[in-house]
N, C-alpha and C positions, 0 to 999 in steps of 0.2 A: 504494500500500500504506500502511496506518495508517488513522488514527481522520482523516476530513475535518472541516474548520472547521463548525461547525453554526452558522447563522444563528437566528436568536432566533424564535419561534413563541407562540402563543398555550396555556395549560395548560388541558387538557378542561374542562368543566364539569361538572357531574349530566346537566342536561339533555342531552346531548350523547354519555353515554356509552352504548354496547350493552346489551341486555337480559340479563340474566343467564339460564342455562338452570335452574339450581338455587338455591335458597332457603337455603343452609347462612350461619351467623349466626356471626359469631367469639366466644369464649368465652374471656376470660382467666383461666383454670383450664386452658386444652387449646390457646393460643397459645403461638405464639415469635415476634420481629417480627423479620426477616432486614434490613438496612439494605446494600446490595448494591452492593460495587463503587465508592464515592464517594470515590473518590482524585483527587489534583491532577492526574494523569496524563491521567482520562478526561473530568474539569472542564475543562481546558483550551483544549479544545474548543470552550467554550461562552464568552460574554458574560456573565460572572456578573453583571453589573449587571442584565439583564432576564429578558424572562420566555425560559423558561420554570425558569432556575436561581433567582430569586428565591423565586417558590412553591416548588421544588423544597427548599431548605434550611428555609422554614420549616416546610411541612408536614411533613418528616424528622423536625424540631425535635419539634415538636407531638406527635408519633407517638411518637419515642424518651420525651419525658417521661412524658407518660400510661402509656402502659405500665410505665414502670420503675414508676411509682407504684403499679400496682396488680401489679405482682409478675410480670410477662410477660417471661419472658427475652428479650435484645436481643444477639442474635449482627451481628458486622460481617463482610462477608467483603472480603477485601483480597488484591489478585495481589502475588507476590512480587517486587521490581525485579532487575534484572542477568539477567536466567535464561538458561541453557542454549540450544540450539537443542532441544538432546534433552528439558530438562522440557517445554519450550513444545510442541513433538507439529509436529499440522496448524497449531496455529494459528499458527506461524511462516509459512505458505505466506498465509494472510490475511492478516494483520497486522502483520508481521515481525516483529522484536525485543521490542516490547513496553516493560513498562516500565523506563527505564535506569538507570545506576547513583546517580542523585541520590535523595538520602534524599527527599525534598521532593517529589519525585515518586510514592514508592510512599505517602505520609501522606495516612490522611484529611483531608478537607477540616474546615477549625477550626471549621467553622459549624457542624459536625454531627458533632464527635469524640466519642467514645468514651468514658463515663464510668468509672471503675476499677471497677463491680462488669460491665460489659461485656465480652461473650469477642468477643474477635478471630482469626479463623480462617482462615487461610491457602488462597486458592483457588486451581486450577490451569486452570479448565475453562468451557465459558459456564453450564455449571449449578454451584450451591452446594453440590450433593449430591457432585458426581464429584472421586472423590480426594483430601476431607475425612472427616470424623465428624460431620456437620452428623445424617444422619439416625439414627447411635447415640446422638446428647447424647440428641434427642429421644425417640429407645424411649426408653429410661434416663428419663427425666421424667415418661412415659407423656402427650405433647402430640402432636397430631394434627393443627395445624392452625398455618399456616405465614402472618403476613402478611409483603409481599414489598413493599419501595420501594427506591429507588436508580436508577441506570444500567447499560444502557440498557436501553431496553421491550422491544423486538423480537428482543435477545438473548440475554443471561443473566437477566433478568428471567423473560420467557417461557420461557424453557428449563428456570429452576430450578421454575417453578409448573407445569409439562408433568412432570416428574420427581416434585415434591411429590404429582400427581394417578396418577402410576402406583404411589405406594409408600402409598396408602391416605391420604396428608394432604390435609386442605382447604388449598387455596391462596386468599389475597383478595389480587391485585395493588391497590393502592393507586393508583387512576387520576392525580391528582392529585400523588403523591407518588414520580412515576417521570419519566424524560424521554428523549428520545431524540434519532435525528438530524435529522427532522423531525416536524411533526404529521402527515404520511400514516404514518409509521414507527412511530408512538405510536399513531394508532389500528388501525392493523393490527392489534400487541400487544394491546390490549384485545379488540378482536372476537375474533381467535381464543381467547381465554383466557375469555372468558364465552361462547362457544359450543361449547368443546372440554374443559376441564378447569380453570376457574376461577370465581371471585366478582368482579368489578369491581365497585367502590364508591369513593367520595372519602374524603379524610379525616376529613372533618366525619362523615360517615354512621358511619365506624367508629368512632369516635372517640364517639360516642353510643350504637352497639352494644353497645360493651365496657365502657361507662360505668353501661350500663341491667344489663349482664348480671350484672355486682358486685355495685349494688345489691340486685338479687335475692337473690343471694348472701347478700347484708348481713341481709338482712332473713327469709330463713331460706322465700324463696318461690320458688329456684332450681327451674328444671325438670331431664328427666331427658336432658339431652344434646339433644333435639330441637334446631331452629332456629329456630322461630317462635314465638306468643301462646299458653303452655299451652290448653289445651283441656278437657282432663277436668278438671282441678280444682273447676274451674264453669263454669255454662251459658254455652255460646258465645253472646255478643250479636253484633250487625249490625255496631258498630263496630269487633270484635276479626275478625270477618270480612271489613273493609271494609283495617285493615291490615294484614291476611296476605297479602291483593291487592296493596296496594299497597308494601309490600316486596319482592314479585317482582319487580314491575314498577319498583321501582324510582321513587316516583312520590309524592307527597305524598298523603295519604287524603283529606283534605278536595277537593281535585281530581277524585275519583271518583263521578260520580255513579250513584242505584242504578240507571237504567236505558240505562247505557252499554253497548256490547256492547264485552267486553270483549277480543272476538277482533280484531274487524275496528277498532274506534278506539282502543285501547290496545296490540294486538300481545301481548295473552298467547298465547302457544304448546301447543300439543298437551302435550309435557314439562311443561311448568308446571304443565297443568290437571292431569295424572296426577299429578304429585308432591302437590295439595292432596286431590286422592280420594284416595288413599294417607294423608295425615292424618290427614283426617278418617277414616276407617275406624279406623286407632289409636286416634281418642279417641273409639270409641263410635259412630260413624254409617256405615252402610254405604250410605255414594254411591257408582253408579260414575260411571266416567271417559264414559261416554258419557250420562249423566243433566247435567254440568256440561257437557259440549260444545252438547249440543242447544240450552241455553238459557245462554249466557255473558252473564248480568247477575247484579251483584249481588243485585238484589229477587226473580230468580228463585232465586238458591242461598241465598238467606235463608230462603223459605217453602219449599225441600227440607228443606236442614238443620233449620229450627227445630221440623218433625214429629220427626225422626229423630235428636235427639241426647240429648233428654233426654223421658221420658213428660210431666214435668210444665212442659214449654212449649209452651205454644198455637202450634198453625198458623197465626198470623194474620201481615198483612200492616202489621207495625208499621216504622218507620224513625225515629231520632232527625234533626229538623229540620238541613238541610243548606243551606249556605250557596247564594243562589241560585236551588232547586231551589220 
């Protein structure tokens, strides 16, 4: 019974993470960045000297700064030390006691505390939502969209982003910036969360998301809550279709070329394909979903689309020079 010694593992990479099933983009207007559980209690577990807590604190690091900067509330949730048998529920029959009466043990870890305009919120449960206000601050804010890092993946990580996705929030567990008791334990977490009710992404990706999403903002050329490369504003080119691909997919654009099939050597899926006919329908072009199935290349849904979205774009068979190709 209790938390076992976790031996040191390797931190995911990009290349290495699951497909995502959905394309939803974080927005810091409609985030809140949950830092989840990162007490000495559940640290100690670990070899903080390697990986996978090295990355672990900085990318936390990285995460809580950016966002405070751009105005993304940064909630901590922390369990209570000494507790009851009666607060603690079942999870006395897992884990026993929990954490004990040493202050030192229920304190976040210093690498990654708390700055004074930060809420700290009292949890009881492996989700963030159960038996908090986690998901009232949020009505009350009108934010919908929940990024998740901390310890551990496969618990309360996953649990609170399974919970985030029944109460209408977008969850993006933060691959890179979670860890667990091993790497089979960690990638579990992720696959089920990008095939069931998540975003998997690194921190770098978000971290550029919500950096790009601002500037938008900034710049007074913000979209309408969508997730991806506006669309109606102006004519769809090859390359703003080349990275709506390759942000499903999860996949650098330049990497794409336009006559790769994008089912069978990239792994876009069924769901994918319909979420972009569904798009693209909203910005004006009625593709369906079985016109982008038949033909899963980019060069073939450039000369559908470039008939179909605006009268005054030629059908032709144009592509900006690509590396390689």
């Amino acid at each position: 019974m209790g938390i076992p010694a976790i031996s040191p593992y390797t931190m995911p990479a990009e290349g290495e993470l699951p497909a995502n099933k959905v394309a939803w983009r974080p927005d810091p207007q409609r985030a809140v960045l949950l830092i989840h559980d990162m007490q000495n209690y559940f640290l100690k577990a670990y070899n903080i000297a390697e990986s996978p807590v090295v990355e672990l604190f900085s990318n936390i690091s990285r995460l809580r700064t950016e966002c405070a900067k751009l105005g993304i509330p940064v909630v901590y949730s922390a369990q209570p030390g000494g507790q009851r048998p009666e607060d603690r529920g079942l999870l006395q029959d897992f884990w026993g006691p929990g954490i004990g009466t040493d202050p030192y043990e229920a304190q976040i870890a210093a690498e990654v505390a708390p700055g004074d305009q930060d809420i700290l919120m009292t949890k009881w449960r492996y989700s963030a939502f159960q038996k908090t206000d986690l998901l009232q601050r949020m009505r009350e804010q009108g934010r919908d969209q929940l990024i998740i890092c901390g310890i551990y993946a496969h618990i309360g990580c996953l649990l609170t982003s399974c919970e985030a996705f029944m109460q209408d929030i977008q969850p993006f567990l933060v691959a890179d910036a979670v860890a667990d008791f091993s790497f089979e334990k960690h990638k579990l977490a992720l696959t089920y969360a990008a095939e069931r009710c998540a975003v998997t992404l690194t921190t770098q990706r978000l971290l550029a998301d919500i950096g790009g999403a601002e500037s938008a903002v900034q710049s007074g050329d913000a979209s309408t809550g969508q997730p991806d490369v506006a669309l109606a504003s102006s004519p769809l080119t090859y390359e703003q279709l080349r990275q709506l691909v390759a942000d499903l997919l999860q996949e650098a654009a330049e990497e794409i070329g336009r006559q790769d099939d994008l089912v069978e050597l990239w792994g876009l899926d069924s769901i994918r394909i319909m979420s972009l006919a569904e798009r693209f329908s909203r910005d004006g072009s009625e593709v369906a979903f079985a016109d982008l199935a038949e033909r899963p290349t980019l060069g073939d849904w450039w000369q559908l689309l470039s008939a179909r979205l605006s009268p005054s774009i030629p059908n032709v068979d144009y592509y900006p020079l690509e590396k390689g190709v």
